[in-house]
C-alpha positions in Angstrom: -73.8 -2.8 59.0 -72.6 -2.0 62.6 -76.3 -0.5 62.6 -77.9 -3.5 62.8 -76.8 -3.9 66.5 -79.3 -2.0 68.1 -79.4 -1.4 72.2 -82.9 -3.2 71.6 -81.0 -6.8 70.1 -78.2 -7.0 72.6 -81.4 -6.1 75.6 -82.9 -9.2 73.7 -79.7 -11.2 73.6 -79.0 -10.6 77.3 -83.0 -11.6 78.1 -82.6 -14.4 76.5 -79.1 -15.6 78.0 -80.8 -14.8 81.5 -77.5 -11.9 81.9 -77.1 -8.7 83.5 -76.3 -5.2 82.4 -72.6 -5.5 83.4 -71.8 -7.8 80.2 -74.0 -5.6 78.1 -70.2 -4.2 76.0 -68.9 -7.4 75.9 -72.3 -8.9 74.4 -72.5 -6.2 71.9 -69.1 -6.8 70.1 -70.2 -10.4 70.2 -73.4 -10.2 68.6 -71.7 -7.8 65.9 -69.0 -10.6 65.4 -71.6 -12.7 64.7 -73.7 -10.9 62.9 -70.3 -10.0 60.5 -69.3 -13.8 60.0 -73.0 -14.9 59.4 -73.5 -12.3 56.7 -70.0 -13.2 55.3 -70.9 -16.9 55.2 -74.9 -17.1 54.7 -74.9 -13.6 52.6 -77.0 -10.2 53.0 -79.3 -11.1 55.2 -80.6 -8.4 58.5 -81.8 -9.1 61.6 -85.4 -8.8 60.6 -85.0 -12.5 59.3 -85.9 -14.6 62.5 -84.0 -17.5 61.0 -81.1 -15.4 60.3 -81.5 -13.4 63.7 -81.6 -16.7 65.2 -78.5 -18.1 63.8 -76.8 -14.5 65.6 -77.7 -15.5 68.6 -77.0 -18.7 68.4 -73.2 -18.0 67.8 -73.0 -15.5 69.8 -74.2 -17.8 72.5 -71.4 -20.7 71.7 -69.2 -17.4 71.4 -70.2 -16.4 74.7 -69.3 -19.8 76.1 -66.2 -19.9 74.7 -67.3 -22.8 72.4 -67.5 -21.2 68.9 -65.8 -24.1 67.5 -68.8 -26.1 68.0 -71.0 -23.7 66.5 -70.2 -24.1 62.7 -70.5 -28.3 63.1 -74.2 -28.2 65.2 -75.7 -25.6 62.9 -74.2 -26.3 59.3 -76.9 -26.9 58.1 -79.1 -24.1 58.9 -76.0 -22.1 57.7 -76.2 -23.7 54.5 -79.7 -23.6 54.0 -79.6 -19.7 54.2 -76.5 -20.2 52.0 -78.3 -22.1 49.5 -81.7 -19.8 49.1 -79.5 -16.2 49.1 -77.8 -17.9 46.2 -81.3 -18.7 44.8 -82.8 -15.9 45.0 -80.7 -14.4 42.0 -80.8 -17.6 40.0 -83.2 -17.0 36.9 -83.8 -20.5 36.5 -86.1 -20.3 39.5 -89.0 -18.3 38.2 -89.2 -20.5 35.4 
């Protein structure tokens, strides 16, 4: 799982957040926070998902902030969409 944290995704986190090379440690341990709690909360999901990848960034962002406990209220239900179709996708019912 630590994998999934690739020099390319924190090079895309730092891009994105407008940083420079010097946080580049401190962004990877919080992108593979984030990327641990996400898949803990919203289920088995990689990067490769843009919604998912998104929802890594975005808390890494409010982590980077030091406003993570605003994270789980402003994007709840994005969390819980993901939530909802990982728990879907098993359900039999569905095909039907």
């Amino acid at each position: 799982m630590d994998d999934a944290i690739t020099p390319q995704i924190v090079a895309e986190f730092m891009a994105r957040m407008h940083l420079d090379d010097e946080e580049d440690g401190n962004l990877e341990r919080i992108l593979k926070a984030s990327y641990s709690d996400l898949r803990r909360i919203c289920g088995d999901y990689e990067l490769a998902d843009e919604v998912f990848k998104e929802l890594v960034f975005e808390r890494s962002r409010y982590a980077y902030n030091d406003a993570l406990e605003y994270f789980y209220t402003n994007f709840l239900t994005q969390i819980n969409n993901l939530n909802i179709s990982k728990a879907l996708e098993g359900d039999p019912d569905e095909s039907e």
